[in-house]
C-alpha positions in Angstrom: 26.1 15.6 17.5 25.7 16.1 13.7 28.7 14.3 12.7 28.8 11.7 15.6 25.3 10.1 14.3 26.4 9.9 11.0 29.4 8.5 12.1 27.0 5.9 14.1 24.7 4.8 11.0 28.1 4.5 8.4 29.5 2.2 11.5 27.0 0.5 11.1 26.4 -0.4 7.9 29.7 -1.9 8.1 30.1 -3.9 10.7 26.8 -5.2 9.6 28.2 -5.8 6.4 31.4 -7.0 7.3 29.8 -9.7 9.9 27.7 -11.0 6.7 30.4 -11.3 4.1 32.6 -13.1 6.9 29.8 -15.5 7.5 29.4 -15.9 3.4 32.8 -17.1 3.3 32.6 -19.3 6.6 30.3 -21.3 5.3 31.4 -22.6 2.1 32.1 -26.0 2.4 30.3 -26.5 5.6 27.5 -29.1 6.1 24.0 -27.6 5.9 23.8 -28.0 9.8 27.0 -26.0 10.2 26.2 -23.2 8.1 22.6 -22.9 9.2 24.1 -22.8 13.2 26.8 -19.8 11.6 24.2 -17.9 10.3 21.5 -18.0 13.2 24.6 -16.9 15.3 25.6 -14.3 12.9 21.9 -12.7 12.9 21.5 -12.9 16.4 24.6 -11.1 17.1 23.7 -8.6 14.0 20.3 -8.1 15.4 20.8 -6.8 19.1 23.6 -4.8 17.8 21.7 -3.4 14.9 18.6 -2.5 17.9 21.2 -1.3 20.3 22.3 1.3 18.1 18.2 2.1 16.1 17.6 2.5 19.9 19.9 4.8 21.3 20.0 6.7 17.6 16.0 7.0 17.6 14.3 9.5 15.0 14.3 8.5 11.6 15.7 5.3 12.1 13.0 3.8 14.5 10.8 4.7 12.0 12.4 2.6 9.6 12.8 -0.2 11.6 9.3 -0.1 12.6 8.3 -1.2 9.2 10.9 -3.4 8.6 10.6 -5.2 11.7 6.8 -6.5 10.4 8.5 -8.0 7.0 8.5 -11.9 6.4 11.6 -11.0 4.0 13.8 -10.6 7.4 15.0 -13.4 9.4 13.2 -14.2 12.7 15.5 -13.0 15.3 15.9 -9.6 13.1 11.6 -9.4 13.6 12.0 -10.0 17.3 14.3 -7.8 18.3 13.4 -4.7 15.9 9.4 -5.3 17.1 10.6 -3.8 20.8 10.6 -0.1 18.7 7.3 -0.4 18.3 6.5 1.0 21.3 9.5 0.4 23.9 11.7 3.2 23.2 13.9 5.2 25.6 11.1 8.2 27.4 11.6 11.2 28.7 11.7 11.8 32.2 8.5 13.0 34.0 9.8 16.7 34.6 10.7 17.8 31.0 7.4 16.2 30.6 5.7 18.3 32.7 8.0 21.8 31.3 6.7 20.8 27.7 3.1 20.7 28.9 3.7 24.2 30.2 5.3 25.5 27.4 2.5 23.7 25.0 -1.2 24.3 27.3 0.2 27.4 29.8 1.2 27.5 33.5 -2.1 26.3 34.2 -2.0 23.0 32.6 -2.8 20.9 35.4 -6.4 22.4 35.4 -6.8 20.6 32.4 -4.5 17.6 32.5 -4.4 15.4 35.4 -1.5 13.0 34.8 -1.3 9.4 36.7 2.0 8.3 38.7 3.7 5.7 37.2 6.2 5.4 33.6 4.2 6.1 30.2 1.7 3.6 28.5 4.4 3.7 25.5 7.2 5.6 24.3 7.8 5.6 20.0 9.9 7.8 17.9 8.0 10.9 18.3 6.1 10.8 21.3 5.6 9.3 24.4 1.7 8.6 25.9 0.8 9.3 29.1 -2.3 8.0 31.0 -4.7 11.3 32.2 -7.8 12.5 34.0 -8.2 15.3 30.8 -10.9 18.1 31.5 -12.7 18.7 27.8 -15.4 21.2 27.1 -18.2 19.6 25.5 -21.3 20.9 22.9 -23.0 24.2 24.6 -20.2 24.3 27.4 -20.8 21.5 29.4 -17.3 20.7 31.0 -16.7 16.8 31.7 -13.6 14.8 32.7 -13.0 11.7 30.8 -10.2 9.1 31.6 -7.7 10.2 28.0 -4.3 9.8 27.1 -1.8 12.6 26.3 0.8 12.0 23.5 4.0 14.3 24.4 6.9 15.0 21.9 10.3 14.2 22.9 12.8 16.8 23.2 15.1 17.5 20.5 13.3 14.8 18.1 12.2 17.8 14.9 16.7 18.4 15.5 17.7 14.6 14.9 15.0 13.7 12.5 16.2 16.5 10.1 19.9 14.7 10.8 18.9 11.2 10.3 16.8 12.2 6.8 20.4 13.4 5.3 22.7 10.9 6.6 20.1 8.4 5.5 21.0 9.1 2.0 24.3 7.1 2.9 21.9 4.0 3.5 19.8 4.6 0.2 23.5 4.6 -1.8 24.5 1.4 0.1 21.3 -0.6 -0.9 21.8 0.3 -4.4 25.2 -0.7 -4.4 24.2 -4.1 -2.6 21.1 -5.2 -4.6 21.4 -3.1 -7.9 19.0 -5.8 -9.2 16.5 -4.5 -7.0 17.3 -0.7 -6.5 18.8 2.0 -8.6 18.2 4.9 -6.7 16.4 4.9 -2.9 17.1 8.0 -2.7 14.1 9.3 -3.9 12.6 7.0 -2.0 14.0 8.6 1.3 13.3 11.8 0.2 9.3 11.1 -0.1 9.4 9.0 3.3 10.7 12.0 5.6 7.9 13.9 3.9 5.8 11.7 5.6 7.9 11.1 8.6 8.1 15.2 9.2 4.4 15.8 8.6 4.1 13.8 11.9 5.9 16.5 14.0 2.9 18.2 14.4 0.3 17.1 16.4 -2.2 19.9 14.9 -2.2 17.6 11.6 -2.4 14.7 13.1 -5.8 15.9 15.3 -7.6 17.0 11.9 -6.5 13.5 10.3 -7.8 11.7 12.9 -10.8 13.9 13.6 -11.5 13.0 9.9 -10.8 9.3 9.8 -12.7 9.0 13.1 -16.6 10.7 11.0 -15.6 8.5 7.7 -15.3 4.9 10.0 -18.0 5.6 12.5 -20.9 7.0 9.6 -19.8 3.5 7.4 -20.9 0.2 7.6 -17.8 -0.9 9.8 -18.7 1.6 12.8 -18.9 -1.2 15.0 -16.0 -3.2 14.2 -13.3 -0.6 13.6 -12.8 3.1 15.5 -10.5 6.1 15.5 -10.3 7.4 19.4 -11.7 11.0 19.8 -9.3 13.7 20.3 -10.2 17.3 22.0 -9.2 20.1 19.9 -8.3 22.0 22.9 -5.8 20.3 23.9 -4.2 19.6 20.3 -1.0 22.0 20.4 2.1 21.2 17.9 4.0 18.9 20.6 1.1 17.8 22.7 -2.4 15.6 21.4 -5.2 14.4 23.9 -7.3 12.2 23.2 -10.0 9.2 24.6 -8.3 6.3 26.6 -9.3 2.7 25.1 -8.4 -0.5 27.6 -7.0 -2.9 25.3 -4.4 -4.8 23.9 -1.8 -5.0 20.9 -3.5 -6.8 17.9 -0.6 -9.7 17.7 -1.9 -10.2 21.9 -4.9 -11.5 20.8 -3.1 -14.3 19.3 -0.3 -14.9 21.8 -3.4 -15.2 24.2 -4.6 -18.0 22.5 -7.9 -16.4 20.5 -10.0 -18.5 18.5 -8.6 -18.3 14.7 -12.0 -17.1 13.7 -11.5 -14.0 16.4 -8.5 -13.2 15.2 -9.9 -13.6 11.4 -13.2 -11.6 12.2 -10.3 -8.8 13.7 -7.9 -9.0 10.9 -10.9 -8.7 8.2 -12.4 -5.6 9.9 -8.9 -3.7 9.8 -8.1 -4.7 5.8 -12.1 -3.5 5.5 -11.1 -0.4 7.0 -8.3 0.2 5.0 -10.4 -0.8 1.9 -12.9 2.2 2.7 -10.4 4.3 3.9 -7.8 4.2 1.0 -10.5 5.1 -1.4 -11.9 8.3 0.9 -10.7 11.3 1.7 -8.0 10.1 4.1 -6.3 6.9 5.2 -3.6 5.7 7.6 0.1 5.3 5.6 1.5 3.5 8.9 -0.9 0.2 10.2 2.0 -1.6 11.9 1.4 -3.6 15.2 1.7 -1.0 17.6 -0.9 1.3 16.3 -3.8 -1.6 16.4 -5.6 -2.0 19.6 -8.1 -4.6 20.3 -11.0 -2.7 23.0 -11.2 -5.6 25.8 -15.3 -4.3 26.4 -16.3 -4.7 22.9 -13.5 -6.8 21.1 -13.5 -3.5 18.2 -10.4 -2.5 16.6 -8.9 0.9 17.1 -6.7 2.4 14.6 -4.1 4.8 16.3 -1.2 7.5 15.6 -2.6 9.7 12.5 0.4 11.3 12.3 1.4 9.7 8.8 -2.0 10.0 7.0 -2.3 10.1 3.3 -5.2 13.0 2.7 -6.4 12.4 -1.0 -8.0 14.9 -3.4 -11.5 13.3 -5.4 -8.8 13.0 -8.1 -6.3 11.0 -6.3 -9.1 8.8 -4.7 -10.1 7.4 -8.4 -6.6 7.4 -9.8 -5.9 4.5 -6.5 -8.6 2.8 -7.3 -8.1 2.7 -11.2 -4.1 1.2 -9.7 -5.9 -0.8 -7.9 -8.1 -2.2 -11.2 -4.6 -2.2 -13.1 -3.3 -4.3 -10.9 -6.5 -6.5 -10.4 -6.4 -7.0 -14.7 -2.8 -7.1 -14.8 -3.6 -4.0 -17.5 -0.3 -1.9 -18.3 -2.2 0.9 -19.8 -4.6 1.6 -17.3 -1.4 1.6 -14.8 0.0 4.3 -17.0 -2.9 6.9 -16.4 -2.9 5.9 -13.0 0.8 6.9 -12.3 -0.2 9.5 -14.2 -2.8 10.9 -12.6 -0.8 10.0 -8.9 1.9 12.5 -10.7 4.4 9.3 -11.2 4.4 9.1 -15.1 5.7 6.0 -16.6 7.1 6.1 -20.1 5.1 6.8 -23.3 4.9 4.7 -26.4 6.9 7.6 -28.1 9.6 6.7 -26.1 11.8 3.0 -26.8 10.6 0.1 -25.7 10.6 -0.5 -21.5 9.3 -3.4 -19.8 8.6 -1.5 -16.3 5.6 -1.0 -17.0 4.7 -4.9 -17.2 7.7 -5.4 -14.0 5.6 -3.0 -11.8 2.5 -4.5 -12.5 3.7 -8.1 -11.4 5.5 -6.3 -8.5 2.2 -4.4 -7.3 0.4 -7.8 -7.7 3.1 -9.3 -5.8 2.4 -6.6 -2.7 -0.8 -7.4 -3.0 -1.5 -11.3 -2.8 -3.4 -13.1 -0.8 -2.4 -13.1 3.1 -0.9 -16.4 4.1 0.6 -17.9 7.0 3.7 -16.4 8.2 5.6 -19.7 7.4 4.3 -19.4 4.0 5.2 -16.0 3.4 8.8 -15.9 4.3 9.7 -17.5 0.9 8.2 -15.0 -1.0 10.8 -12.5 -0.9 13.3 -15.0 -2.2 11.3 -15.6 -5.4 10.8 -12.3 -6.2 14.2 -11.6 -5.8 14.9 -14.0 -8.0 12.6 -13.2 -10.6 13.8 -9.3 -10.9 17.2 -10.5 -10.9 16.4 -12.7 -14.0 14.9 -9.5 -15.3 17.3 -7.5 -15.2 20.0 -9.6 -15.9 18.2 -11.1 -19.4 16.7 -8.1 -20.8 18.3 -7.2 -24.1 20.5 -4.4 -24.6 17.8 -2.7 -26.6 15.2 -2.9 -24.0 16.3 -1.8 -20.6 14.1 -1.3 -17.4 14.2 2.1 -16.5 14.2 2.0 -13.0 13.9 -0.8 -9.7 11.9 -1.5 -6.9 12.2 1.8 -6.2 9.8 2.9 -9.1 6.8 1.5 -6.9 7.7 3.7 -4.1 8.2 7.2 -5.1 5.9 10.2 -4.8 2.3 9.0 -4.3 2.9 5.5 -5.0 4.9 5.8 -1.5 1.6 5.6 0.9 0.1 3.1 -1.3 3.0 0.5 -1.3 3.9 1.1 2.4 0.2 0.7 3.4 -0.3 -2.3 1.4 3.2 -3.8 2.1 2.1 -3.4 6.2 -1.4 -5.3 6.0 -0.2 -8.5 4.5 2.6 -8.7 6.8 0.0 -7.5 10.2 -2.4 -9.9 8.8 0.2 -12.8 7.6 1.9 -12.2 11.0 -1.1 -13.8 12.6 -1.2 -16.5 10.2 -4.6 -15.3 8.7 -5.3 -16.1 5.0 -7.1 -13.2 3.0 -8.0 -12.1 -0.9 -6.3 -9.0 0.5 -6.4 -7.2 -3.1 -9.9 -8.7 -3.9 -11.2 -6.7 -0.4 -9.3 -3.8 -0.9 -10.5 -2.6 -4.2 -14.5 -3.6 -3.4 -14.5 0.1 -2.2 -13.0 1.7 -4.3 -15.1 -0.1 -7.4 -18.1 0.7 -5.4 -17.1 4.1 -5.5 -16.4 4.5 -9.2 -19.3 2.4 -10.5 -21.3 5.4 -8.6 -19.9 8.1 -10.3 -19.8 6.2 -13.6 -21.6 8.2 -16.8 -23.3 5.4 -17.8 -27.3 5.0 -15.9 -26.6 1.5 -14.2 -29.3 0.3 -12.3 -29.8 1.3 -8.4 -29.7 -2.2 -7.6 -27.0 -3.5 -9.0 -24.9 -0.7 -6.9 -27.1 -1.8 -3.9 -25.8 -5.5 -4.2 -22.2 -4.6 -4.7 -21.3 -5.4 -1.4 -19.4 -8.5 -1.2 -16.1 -9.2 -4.3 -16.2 -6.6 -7.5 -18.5 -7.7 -10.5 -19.4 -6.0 -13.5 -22.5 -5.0 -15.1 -22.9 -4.2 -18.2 -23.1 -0.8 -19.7 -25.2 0.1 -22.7 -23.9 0.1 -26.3 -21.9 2.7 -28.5 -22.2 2.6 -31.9 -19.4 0.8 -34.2 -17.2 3.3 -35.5 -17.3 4.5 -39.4 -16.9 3.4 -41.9 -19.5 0.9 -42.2 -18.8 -2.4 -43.9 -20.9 -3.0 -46.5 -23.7 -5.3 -46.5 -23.2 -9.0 -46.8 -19.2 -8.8 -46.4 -17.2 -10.7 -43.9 -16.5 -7.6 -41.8 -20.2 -7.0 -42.0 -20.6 -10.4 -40.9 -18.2 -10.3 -38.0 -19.5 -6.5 -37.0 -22.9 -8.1 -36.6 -21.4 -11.4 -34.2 -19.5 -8.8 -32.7 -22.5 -6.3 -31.9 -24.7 -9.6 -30.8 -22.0 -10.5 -28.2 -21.8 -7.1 -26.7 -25.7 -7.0 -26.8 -25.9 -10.3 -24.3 -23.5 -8.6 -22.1 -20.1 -11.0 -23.2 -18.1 -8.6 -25.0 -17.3 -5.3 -23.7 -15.5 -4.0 -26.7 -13.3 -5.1 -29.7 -11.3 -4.8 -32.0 -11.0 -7.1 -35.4 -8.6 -6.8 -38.2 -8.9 -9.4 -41.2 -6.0 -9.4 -43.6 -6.3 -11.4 -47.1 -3.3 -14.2 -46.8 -2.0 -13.8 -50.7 -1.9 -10.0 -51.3 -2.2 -8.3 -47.6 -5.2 -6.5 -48.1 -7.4 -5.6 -45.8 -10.8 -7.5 -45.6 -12.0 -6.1 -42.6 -10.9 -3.7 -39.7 -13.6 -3.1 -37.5 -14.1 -1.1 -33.8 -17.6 -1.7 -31.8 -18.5 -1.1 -28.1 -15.8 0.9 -25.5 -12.9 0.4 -23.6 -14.1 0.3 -20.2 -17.2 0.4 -17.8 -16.6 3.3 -16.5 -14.9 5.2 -19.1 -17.7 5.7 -22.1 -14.7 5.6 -24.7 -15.4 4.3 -28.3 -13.0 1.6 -29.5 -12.0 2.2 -33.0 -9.0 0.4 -35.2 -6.6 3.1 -32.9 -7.5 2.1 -29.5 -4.4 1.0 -27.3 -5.7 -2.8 -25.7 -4.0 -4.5 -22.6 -1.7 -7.0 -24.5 -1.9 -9.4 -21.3 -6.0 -9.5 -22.3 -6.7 -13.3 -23.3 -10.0 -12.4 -24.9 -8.1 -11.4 -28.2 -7.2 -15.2 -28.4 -11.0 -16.2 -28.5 -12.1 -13.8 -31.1 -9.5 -15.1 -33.3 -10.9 -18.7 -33.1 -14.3 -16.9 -33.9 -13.3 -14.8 -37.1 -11.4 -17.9 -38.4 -14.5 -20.0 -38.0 -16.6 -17.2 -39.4 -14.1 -17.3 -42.6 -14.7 -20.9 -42.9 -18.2 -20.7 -42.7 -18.4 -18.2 -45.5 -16.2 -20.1 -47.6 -13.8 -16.4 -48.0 -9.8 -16.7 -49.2 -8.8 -14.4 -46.2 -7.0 -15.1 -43.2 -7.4 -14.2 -39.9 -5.9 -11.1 -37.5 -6.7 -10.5 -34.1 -8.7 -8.3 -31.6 -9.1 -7.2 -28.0 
């Protein structure tokens, strides 16, 4: 079995291949018409044999086509026929259901499970879910039976999962190969996402993440438009989960029913909300696609299933997301740098030579997390992107070399982040639902920050931060020594400097006047501090965001100041 799946995944990967290159040479020459009708025949008979073969292999590979089968970057008939994994897979029979319910709750199972006649309500890559009568043991003994679900592990899955994590090191080496503009190892990649994907072979996690995520929703403000169904600890074994039962419907039904677009908005919002909250507490859901959102028919909430790949973060981790999250909001490179940092995925040091991946991963991270659009909309995106990295790598000089791909964003703890992310604008621009999705996402997590900031802001300001982040201004640090003497131009400019910051329209700065003719230094001054959060003085030594426009403006200022004064200097710069 070993060496007949990874005889099925190289075969593949070639005939896949082979059909596309064919098709790249079939259409040269062609009319548009021709080649487009080559191509929609070469994907559709690409597709059902790439399904065919994710299907029958299932493990590791459904996983991956799960979350591929959500991205505008694929082709239509590639979405449509990769979506069935999402909950269509092969199931087990109903008696080696019932032997791993023995061998999981006992011989006397059936006292506490009561399974319903009739095929599973789903079958994934892990686990199938069964409908059930479920007999739980309530606060001070009270014994009730509640209409539940029980999730059961298919046999041999832990076996082929550890198969398909090694033989899909074959498919990390090929994607490198085929897009080295946009990958130089996946490797790594693969290696951090059957971390995750392992983690959800036991169902004893998964009941403590979702126990977790279920308190955190229901005691928050979104209680009653987002839920985590209960499970019963008692019967939460390593290959079996029960849990509640909710009626409802996959979130992309809403729209095929013909909802309103402001139901299907009002739904969308409350699951990015959720996410918002969740991502920046002590545990969040690394896999929101389609067929773990549920829309309850009785109240129209949204329920967030399968905790089985749950991100749990330390109070550490939760502000070194949300300062990514204020990196990528400011499009500030150093601020990304003690993110990574902090998420142990260091970027390189300014000891180091020059490397632009820094300033590529921000635009990439900002790219993963624009605004939702309509599906039609999105499908370009990819293309451009593409296109831009390409340019990047092939133009950057010999000197200055990116040190890594797209990979770089997905590696280690960055993983979660960029697979959650990458999922929501997809679920939400799947349904053609337009969203600030980076502007709602980090509300939370500012929220959260501008709490615990050292600096006594006033109760309500935090009370009103509700709706898209603002800031408030934080009280003044002295200017650094020295101190200009009196009646100088860098006393001068200290003093417009200090009155700026005192109206709350300068956070901090940094000015250095050198005299045109000899190169001295008129001024070189450092008032206020480098962030609202973060009581750090400026002084002449502080590292600024180079994207920061602000620089340009005091500039214009110190020039004007010069000509004011009537001094021979020239002007330098700030941040």
């Amino acid at each position: 079995p070993f060496v007949l799946r990874y005889c099925r995944i190289v075969w593949l990967c070639a005939v896949v291949s082979w059909r596309v290159g064919c098709a790249s040479l079939a259409v040269r020459g062609r009319s548009a018409a021709a080649a487009d009708a080559l191509w929609e025949m070469t994907h559709r008979v690409n597709a059902r044999f790439v399904y065919d073969t994710v299907a029958s292999l299932g493990g590791f590979w459904v996983k991956l086509a799960q979350a591929t089968s959500v991205s505008s970057a694929l082709p239509e008939v590639y979405k449509l026929e990769l979506a069935q994994l999402q909950d269509a897979m092969p199931a087990d029979d109903l008696p080696s259901v019932h032997r791993l319910l023995e061998a999981e709750l006992g011989p006397e199972w059936r006292s506490s499970v009561k399974l319903y006649d009739g095929p599973p309500l789903g079958s994934a890559t892990i686990a199938q879910v069964h409908r059930a009568r479920l007999r739980v043991v309530r606060e001070g003994g009270r014994v009730e039976e509640v209409e539940g679900v029980v999730k059961v592990q298919h046999r041999h899955v832990e076996r082929s999962l550890l198969i398909d994590i090694g033989a899909s090191q074959i498919v990390a080496l090929l994607a490198s190969f085929a897009f080295p503009h946009l990958f130089q190892d996946m490797r790594v990649v693969v290696k951090d996402l059957s971390v995750l994907t392992r983690a959800e072979l036991d169902f004893r996690i998964e009941a403590q993440s979702q126990a977790t995520a279920r308190e955190l929703l229901a005691a928050s403000e979104l209680g009653g438009a987002v839920f985590v169904p209960e499970v019963f600890p008692a019967l939460a074994t390593r290959r079996v989960l029960g849990m509640e039962y909710v009626q409802g419907e996959n979130i992309k039904e809403v729209r095929r029913r013909g909802a309103s677009e402001l139901e299907v908005t009002r739904i969308v919002t409350a699951l990015v909300d959720a996410f918002s909250l969740t991502m920046h507490g002590e545990i969040f859901n690394c896999d929101p696609h389609p067929g773990n959102l549920l829309v309850e028919t009785a109240t129209g909430r949204l329920a967030v299933l399968d905790w089985g790949q749950a991100r749990r973060l330390s109070p550490a981790e939760r502000t070194a997301y949300t300062r990514l999250f204020m990196a990528v909001a400011m499009e500030d490179t150093l601020l990304m740098r003690e993110a990574c940092a902090d998420l142990g995925a260091p970027q390189s040091d300014f000891a180091g030579p020059p490397d632009p991946m820094p300033n590529t991963m921000v635009g990439t991270l900002r790219f993963l997390l624009r605004d939702t659009k309509q599906a039609a909309q999105a499908r370009g995106d990819f293309e451009q992107l593409e296109a831009i990295l390409r340019q990047v790598k092939g133009g950057a000089d010999a000197d200055v070399q990116i040190s890594g791909g797209v990979e770089e964003i997905c590696r280690g703890a960055l993983l979660p982040f960029t697979k959650t992310v990458n999922l929501l604008f997809e679920v939400a621009s799947s349904l053609d639902v337009s969203l600030p999705l980076l502007q709602r996402l980090i509300s939370s997590g500012y929220a959260a920050l501008l709490a615990a900031s050292p600096f006594d802001v006033a109760a309500e300001l935090r009370e009103q931060l509700h709706g898209p982040p603002r800031f408030v201004l934080a009280p003044p640090l002295p200017p650094a020594a020295p101190r200009p003497p009196p009646g100088s131009l860098a006393a001068s400019a200290e003093a417009s400097l200090l009155a700026l910051h005192a109206e709350g329209r300068l956070l901090g700065a940094q000015l250095c006047v050198l005299d045109a003719s000899s190169g001295g230094v008129i001024a070189d001054i450092g008032i206020g501090h480098t962030s609202y959060l973060t009581p750090h003085a400026v002084t002449s030594q502080t590292a600024f965001n180079l994207r920061d426009i602000s620089k340009l403006f005091v500039a214009a200022a110190v020039l004007r100041l010069i000509e004011e004064g009537g001094g021979g200097g020239g002007g330098g710069g700030g941040g």
